[in-house]
PyMOL CGO cylinders between C-alpha atoms (Angstrom):
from pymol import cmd
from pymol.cgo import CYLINDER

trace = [
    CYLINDER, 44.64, 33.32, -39.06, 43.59, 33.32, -42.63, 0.3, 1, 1, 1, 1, 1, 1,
    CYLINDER, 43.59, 33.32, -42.63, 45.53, 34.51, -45.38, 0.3, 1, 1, 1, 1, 1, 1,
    CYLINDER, 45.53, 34.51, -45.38, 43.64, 35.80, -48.80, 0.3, 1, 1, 1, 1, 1, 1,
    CYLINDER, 43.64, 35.80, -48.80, 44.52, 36.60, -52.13, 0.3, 1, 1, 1, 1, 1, 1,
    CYLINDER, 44.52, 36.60, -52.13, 41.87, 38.78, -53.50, 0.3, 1, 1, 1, 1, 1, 1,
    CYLINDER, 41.87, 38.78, -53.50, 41.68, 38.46, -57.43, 0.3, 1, 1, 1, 1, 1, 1,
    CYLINDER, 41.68, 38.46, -57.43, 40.10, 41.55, -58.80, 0.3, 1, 1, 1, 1, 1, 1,
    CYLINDER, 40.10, 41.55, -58.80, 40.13, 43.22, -62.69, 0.3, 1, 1, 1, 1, 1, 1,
    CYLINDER, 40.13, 43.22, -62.69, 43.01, 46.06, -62.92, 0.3, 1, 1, 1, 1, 1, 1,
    CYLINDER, 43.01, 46.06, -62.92, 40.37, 48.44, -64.01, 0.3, 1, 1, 1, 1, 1, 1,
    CYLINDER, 40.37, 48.44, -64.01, 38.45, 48.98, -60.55, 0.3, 1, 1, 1, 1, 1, 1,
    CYLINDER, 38.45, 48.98, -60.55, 39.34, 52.47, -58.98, 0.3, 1, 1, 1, 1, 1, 1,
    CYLINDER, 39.34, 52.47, -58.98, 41.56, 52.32, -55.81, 0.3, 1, 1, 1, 1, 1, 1,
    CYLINDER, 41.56, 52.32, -55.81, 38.10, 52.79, -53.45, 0.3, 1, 1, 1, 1, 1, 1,
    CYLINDER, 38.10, 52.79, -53.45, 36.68, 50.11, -54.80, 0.3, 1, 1, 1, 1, 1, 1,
    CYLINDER, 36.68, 50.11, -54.80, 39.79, 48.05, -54.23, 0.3, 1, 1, 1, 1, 1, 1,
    CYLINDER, 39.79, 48.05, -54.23, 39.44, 48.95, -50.66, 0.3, 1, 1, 1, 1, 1, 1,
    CYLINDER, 39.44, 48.95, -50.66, 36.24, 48.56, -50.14, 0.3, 1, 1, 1, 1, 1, 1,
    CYLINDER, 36.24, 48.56, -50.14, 36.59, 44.83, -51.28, 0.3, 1, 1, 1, 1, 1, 1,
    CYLINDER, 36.59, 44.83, -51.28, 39.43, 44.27, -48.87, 0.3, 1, 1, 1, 1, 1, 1,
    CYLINDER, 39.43, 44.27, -48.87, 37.10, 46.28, -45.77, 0.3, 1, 1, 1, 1, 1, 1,
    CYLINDER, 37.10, 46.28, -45.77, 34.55, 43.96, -47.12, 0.3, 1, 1, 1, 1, 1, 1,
    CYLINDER, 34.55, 43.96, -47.12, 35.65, 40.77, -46.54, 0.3, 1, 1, 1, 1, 1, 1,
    CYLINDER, 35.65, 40.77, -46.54, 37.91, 41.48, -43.54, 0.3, 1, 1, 1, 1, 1, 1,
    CYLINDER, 37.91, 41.48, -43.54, 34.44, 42.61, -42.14, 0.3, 1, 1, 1, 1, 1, 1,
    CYLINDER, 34.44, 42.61, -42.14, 32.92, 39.44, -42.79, 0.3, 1, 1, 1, 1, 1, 1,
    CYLINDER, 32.92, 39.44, -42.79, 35.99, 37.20, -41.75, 0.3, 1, 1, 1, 1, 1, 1,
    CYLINDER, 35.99, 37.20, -41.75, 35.98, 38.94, -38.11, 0.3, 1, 1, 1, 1, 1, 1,
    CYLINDER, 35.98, 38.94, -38.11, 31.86, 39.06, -38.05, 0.3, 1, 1, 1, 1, 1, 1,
    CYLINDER, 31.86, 39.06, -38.05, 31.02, 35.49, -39.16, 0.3, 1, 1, 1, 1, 1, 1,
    CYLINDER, 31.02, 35.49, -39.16, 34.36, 33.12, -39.93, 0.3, 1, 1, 1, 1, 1, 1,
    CYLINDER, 34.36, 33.12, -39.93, 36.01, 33.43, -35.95, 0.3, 1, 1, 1, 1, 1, 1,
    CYLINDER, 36.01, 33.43, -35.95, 38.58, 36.13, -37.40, 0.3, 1, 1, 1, 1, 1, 1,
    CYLINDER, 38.58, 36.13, -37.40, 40.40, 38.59, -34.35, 0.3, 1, 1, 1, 1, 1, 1,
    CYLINDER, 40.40, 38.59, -34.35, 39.55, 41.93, -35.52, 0.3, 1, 1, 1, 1, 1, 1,
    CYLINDER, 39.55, 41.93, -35.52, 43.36, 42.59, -35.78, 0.3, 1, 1, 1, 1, 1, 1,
    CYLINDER, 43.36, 42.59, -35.78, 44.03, 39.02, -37.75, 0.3, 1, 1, 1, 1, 1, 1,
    CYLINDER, 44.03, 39.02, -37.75, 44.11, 40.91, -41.33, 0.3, 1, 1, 1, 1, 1, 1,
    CYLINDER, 44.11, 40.91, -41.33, 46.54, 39.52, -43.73, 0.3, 1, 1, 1, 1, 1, 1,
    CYLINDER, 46.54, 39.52, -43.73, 45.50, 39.71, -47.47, 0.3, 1, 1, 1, 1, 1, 1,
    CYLINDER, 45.50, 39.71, -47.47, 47.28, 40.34, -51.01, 0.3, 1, 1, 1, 1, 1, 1,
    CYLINDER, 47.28, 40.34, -51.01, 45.78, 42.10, -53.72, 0.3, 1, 1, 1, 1, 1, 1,
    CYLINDER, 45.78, 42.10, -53.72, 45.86, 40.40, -57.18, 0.3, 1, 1, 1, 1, 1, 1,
    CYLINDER, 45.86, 40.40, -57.18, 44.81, 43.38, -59.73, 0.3, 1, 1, 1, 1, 1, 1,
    CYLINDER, 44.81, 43.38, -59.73, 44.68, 41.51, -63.54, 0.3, 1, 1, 1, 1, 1, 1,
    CYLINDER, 44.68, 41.51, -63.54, 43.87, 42.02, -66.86, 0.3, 1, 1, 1, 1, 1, 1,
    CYLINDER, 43.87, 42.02, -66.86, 40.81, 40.41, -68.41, 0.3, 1, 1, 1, 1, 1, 1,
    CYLINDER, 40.81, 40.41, -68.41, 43.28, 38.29, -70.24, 0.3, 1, 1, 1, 1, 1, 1,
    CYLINDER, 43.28, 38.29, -70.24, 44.60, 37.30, -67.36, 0.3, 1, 1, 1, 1, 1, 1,
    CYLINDER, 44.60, 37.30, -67.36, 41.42, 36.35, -65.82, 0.3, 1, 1, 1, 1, 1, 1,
    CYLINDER, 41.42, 36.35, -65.82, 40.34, 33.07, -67.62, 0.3, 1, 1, 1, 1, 1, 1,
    CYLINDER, 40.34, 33.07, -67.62, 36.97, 31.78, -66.32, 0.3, 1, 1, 1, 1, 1, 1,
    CYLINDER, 36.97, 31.78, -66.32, 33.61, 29.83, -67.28, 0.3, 1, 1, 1, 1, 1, 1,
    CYLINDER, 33.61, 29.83, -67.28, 31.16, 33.21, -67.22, 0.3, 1, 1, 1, 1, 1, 1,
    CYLINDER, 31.16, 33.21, -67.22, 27.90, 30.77, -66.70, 0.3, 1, 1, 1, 1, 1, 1,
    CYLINDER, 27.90, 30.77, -66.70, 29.94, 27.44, -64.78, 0.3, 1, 1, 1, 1, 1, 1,
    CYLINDER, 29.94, 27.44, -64.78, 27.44, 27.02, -61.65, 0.3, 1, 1, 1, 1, 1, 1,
    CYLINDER, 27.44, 27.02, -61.65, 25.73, 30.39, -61.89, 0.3, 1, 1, 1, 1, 1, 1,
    CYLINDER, 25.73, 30.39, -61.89, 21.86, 30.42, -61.14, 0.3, 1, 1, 1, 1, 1, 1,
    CYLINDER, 21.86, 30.42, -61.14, 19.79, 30.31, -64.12, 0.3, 1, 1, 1, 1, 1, 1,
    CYLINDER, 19.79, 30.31, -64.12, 19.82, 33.11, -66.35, 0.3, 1, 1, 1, 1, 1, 1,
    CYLINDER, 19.82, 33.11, -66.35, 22.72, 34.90, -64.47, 0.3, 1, 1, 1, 1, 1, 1,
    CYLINDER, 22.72, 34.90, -64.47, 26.42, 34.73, -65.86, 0.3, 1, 1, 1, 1, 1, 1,
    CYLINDER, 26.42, 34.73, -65.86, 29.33, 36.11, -63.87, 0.3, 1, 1, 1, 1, 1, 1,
    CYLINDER, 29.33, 36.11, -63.87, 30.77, 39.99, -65.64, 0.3, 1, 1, 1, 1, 1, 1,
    CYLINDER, 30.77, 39.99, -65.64, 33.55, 41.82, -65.48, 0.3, 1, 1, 1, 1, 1, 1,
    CYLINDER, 33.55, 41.82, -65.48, 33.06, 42.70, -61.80, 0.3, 1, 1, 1, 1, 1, 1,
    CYLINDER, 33.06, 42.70, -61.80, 34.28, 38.83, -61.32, 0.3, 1, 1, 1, 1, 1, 1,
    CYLINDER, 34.28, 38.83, -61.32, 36.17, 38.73, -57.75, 0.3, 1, 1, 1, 1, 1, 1,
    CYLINDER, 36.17, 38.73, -57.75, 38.02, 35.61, -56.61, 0.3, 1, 1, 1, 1, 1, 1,
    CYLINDER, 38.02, 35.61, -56.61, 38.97, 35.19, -52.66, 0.3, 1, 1, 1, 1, 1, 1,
    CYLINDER, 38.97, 35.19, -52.66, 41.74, 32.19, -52.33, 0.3, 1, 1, 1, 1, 1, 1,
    CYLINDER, 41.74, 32.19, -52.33, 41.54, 31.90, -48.45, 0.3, 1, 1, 1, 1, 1, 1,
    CYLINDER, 41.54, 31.90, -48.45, 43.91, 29.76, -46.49, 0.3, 1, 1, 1, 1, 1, 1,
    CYLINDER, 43.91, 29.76, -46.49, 42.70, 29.61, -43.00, 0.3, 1, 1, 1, 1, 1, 1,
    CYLINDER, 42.70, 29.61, -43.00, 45.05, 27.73, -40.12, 0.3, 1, 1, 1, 1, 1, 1,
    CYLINDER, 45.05, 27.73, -40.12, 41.68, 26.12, -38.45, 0.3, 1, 1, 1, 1, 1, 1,
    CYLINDER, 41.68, 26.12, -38.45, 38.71, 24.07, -40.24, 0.3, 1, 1, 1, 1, 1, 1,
    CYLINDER, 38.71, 24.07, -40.24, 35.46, 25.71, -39.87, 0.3, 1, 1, 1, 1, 1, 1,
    CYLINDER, 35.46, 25.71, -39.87, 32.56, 23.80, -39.90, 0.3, 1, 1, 1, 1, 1, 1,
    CYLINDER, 32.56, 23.80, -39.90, 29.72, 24.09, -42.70, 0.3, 1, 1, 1, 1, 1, 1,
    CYLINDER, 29.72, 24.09, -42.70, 27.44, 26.45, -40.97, 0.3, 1, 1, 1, 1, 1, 1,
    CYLINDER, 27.44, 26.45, -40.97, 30.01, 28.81, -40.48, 0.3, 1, 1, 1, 1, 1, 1,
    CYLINDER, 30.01, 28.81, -40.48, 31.68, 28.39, -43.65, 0.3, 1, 1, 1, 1, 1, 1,
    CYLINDER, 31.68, 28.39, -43.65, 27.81, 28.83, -45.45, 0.3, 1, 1, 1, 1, 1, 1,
    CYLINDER, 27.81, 28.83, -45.45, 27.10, 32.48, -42.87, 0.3, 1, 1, 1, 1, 1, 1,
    CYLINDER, 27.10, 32.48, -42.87, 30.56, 33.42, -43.72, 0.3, 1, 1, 1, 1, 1, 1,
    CYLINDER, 30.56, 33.42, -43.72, 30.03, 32.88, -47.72, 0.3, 1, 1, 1, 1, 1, 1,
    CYLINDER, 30.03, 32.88, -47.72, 26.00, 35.02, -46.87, 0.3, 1, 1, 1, 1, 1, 1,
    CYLINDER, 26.00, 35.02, -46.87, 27.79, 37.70, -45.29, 0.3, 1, 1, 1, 1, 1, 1,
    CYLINDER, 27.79, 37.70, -45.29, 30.88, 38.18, -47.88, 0.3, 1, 1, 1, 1, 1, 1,
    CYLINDER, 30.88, 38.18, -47.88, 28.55, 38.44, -50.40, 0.3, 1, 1, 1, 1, 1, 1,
    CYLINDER, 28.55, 38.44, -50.40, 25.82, 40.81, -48.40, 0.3, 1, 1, 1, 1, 1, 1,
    CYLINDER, 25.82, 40.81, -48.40, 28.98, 43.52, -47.55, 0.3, 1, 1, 1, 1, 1, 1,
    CYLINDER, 28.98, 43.52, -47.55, 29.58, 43.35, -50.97, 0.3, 1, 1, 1, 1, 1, 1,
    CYLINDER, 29.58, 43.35, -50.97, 26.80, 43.56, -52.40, 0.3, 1, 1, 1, 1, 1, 1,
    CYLINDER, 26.80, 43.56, -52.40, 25.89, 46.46, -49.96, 0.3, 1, 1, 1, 1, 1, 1,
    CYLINDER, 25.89, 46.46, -49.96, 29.98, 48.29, -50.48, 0.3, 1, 1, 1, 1, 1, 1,
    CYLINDER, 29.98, 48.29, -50.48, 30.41, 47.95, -54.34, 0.3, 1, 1, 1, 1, 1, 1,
    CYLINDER, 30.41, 47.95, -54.34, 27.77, 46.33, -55.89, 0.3, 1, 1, 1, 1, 1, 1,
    CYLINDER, 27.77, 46.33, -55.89, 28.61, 43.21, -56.69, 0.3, 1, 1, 1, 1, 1, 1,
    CYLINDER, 28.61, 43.21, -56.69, 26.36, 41.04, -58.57, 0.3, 1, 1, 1, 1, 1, 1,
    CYLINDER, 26.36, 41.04, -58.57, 25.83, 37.09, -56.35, 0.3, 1, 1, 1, 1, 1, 1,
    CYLINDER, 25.83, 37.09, -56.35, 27.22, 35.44, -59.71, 0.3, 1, 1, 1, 1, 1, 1,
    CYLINDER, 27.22, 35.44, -59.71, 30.49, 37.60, -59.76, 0.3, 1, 1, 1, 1, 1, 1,
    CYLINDER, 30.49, 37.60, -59.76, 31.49, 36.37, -56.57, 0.3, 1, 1, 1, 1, 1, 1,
    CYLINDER, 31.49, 36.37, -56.57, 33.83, 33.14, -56.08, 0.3, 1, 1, 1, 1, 1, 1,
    CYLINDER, 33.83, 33.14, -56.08, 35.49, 31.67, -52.71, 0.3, 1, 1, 1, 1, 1, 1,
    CYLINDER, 35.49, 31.67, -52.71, 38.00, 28.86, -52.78, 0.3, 1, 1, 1, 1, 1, 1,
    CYLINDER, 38.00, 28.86, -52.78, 39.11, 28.31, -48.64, 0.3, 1, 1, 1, 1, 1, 1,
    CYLINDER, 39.11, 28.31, -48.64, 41.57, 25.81, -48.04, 0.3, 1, 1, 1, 1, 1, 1,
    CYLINDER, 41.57, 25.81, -48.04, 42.99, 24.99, -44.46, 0.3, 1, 1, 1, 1, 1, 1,
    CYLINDER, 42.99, 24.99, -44.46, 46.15, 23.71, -42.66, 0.3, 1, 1, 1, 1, 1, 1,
    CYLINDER, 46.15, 23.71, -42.66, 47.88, 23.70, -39.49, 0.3, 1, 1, 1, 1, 1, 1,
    CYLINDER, 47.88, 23.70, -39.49, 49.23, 26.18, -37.15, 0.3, 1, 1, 1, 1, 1, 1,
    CYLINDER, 49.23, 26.18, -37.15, 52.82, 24.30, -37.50, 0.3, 1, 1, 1, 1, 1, 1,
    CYLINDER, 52.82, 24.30, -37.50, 52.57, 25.48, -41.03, 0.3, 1, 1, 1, 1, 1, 1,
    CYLINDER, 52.57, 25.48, -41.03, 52.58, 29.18, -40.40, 0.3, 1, 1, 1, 1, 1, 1,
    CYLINDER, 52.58, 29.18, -40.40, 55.70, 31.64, -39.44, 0.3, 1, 1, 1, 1, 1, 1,
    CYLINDER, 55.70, 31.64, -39.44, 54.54, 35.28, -38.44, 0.3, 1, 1, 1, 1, 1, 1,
    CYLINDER, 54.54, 35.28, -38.44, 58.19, 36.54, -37.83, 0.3, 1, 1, 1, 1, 1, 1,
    CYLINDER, 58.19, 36.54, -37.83, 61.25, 35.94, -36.46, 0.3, 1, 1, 1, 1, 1, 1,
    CYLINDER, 61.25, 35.94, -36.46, 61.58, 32.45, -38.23, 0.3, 1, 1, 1, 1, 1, 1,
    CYLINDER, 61.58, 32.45, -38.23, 59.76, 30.76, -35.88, 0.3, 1, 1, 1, 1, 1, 1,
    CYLINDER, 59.76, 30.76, -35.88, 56.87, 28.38, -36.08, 0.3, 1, 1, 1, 1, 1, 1,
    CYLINDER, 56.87, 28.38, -36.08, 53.51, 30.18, -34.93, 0.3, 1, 1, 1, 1, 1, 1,
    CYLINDER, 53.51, 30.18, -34.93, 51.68, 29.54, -32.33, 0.3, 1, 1, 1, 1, 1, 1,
    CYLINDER, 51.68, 29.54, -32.33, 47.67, 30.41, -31.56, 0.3, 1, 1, 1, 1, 1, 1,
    CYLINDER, 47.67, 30.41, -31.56, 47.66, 33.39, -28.72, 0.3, 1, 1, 1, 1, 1, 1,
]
cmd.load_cgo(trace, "trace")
């Protein structure tokens, strides 16, 4: 049951918006143990001024992150071990390289877990995994 915030400039063009969002939904269900129908994310259009980041901070050499810079703040309710964390990161970055574009040093992922206790779907209750 993740939960993203996608952080994306406020000059891409509604498809590409969408494709980002197909993107990584894509990837979450294909490598990261997502149910297809699991798909809760909020889209985060800013300004380059409000986009403040290190254009070269761990890049690969000679490679420096652009405009095109997309940030994915995942909270998942389950850990995820490192291979599937690693094949989830390959894939995110494959889709979008393949859907928009996107250049391996413009992409970022920060995932951060918790506990099912610490989710409410509806109804003010405390979830529970199906």
């Amino acid at each position: 049951m993740p939960f993203t915030h996608i952080y994306i400039s406020a000059d891409k063009p509604d498809d590409y918006v969408k494709k980002v969002s197909q993107s990584l939904h894509e990837a979450l269900t294909e490598s990261f143990a997502v149910p297809q129908k699991d798909c809760f994310q909020i889209i985060n259009r800013l300004t380059n001024e409000q986009r403040v980041y290190n254009k070269e901070y761990a890049c690969p050499v000679n490679q420096a992150r652009s405009e095109d810079w997309l940030l994915f703040e995942i909270t998942a309710g389950k850990p995820r071990d490192t291979k599937t964390k690693e094949a989830f990161y390959r894939t995110l970055l494959t889709k979008l390289q393949a859907s928009v574009g996107l250049n391996q040093a413009d992409l970022m992922v920060i995932i951060s877990t918790n506990q099912t206790e610490e989710w409410s779907f509806s109804q003010g209750a405390m979830a529970t995994l199906p």
